[in-house]
MIMAR-965807 format. One record per atom (N, C-alpha, C): x, y, z. Coordinates in pm, whole numbers, plus 50000, padded with zeros to 5 digits. Example, Ala and Ser with C-alpha at 12.3 -4.5 7.8 and 13.67 -1.06 7.14 Angstrom:
2
513194943150780/512304955050780/513204967050780/512854977550708/513674989450714/512905000350787/
END
This chain:
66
510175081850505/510485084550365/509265090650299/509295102350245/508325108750165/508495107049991/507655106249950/507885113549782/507775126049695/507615124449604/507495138649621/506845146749565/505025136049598/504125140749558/503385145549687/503525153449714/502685162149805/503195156249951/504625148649950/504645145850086/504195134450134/503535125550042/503255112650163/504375101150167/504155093350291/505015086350321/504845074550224/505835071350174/505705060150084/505495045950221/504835035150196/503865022850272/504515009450205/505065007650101/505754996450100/507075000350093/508164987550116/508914986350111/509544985249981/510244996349921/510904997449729/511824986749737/512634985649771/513694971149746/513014958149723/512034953549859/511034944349836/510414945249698/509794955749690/508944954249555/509384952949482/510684961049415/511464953249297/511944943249244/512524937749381/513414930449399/511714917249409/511124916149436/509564911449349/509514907649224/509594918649161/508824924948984/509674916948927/511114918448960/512394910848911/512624901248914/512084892348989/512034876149026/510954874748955/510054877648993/508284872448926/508474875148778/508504881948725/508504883748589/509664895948517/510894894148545/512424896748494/512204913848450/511294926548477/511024932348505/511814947848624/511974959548517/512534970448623/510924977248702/511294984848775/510274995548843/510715004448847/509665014548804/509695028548742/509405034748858/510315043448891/510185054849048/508835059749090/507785056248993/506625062649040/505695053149079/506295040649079/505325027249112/505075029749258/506065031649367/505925031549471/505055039549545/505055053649487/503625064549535/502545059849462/502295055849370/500935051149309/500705036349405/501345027349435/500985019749487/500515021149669/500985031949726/500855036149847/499655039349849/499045045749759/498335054249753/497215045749750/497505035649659/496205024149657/495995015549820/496995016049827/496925011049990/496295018350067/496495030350077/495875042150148/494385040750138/493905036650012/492235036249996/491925021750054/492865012649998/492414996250080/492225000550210/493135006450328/492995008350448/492065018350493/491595026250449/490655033850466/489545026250442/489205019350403/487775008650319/487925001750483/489044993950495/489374986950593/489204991050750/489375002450760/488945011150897/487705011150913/486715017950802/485315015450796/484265002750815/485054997050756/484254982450789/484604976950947/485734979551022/485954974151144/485214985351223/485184999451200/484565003651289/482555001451289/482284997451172/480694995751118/480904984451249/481684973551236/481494962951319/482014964051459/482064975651501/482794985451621/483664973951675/484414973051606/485804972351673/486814980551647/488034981351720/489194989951751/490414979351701/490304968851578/491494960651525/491284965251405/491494964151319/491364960851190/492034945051127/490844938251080/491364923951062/491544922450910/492334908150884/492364906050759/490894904850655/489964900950696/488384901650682/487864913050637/488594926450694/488424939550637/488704943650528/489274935450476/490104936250336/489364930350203/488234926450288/487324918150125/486184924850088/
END
């Protein structure tokens, strides 16, 4: 699934997330939550690659994430 900002693959799951926002706090989601939020993911995991490879490994762990 792409969007249709330049093509990237949207990284979470949209039903999940709404279906989230909507339980947690009674809340719609606006079509553009899902590429803005990918996108933030995209930089968490990139941060996250770097730090596992500084510590040369070939996993990326939850540890990478802080």
């Amino acid at each position: 699934m792409s969007d249709s900002n330049g093509g990237k693959e949207i990284l979470v799951v949209v039903s999940k997330l709404k279906k989230h926002i909507r339980s947690t706090a009674g809340m719609s989601t606006a079509a553009n939550v899902a590429p803005a939020l990918s996108d933030i993911i995209r930089t968490l995991v990139a941060e996250a690659i770097e730090k596992a490879k500084a510590d040369r490994r070939k996993t990326v762990m939850d540890r990478d994430f802080n």
